[in-house]
VOZA-379088 format. One line per field, with one value per residue (C-alpha): residue number from 0; x, y, z. Coordinates in nm, 4 decimals, always signed. Layout:
# VOZA-379088
i <- (NUM:...)
x <- (X:...)
y <- (Y:...)
z <- (Z:...)
***
This chain:
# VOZA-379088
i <- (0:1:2:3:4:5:6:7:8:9:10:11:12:13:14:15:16:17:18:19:20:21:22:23:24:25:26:27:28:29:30:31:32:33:34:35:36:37:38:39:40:41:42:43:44:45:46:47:48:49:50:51:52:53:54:55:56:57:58:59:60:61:62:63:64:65:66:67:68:69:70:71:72:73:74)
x <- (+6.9897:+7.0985:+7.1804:+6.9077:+7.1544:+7.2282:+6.7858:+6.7930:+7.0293:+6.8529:+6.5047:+6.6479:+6.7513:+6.4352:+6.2813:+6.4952:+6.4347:+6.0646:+6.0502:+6.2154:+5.8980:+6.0649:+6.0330:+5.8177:+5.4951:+5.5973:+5.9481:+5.7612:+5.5293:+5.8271:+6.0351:+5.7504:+5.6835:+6.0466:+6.0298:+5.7703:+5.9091:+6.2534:+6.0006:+5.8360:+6.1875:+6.2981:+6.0194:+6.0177:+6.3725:+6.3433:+6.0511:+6.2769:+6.5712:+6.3415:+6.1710:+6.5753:+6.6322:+6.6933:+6.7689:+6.9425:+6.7329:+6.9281:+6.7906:+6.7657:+7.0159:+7.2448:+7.2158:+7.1154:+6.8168:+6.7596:+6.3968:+6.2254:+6.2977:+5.9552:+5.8332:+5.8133:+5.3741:+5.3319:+5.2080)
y <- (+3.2801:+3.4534:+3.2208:+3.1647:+3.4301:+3.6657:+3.7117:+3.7166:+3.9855:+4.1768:+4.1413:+4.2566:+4.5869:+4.6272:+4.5618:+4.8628:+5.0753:+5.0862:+5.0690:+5.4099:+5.5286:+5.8111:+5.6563:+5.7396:+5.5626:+5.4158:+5.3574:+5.1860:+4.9434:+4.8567:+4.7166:+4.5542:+4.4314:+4.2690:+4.1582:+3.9366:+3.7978:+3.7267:+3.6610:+3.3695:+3.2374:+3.2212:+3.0426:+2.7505:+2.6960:+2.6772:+2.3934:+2.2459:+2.1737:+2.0872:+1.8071:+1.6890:+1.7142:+1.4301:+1.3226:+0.9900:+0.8442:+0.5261:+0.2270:-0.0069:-0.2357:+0.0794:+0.1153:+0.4392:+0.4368:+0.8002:+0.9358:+1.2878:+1.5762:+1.6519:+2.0132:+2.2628:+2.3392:+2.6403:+2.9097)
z <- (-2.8597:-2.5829:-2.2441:-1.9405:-1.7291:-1.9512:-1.9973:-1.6474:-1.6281:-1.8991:-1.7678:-1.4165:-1.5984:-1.7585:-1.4192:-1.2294:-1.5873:-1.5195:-1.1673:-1.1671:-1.3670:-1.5703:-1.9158:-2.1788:-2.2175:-2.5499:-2.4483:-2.0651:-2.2940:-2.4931:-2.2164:-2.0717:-2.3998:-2.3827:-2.0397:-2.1014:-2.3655:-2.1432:-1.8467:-2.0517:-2.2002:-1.8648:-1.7540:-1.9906:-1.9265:-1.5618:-1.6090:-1.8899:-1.6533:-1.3455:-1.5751:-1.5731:-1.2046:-1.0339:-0.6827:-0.5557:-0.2969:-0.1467:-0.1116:+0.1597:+0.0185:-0.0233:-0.4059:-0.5729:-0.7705:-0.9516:-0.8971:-1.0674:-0.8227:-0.6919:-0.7916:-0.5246:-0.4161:-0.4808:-0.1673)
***
């Protein structure tokens, strides 16, 4: 399974293959086909490693206590 930057990377070429819109139809809908497959992949591991985030918040007698990093709202 291939690593969270190396989809990345792969789904950016896809990305700049399409965008320059001289592709075949059937050769367009299979890229976009793959990227959302890498899209999706990429997704879950993004919420996978922000449900492991966490932030230090120190406490009023100075000790650490380790709290869930809160997720971002979206726009």
């Amino acid at each position: 399974m291939p690593s969270f930057e190396e989809s990345l990377r792969k789904l950016e070429t896809i990305v700049d293959q399409l965008e320059k819109g001289d592709l075949p139809l059937e050769e367009s809908l299979r890229l976009f086909e793959e990227g959302a497959g890498l899209s999706t992949v990429c997704k879950q591991e993004l919420d996978a490693a922000e449900g492991k985030v966490q932030m230090l918040v120190k406490q009023r007698d100075g000790s650490l206590k380790a709290e869930t990093f809160p997720a971002e709202k979206p726009f």
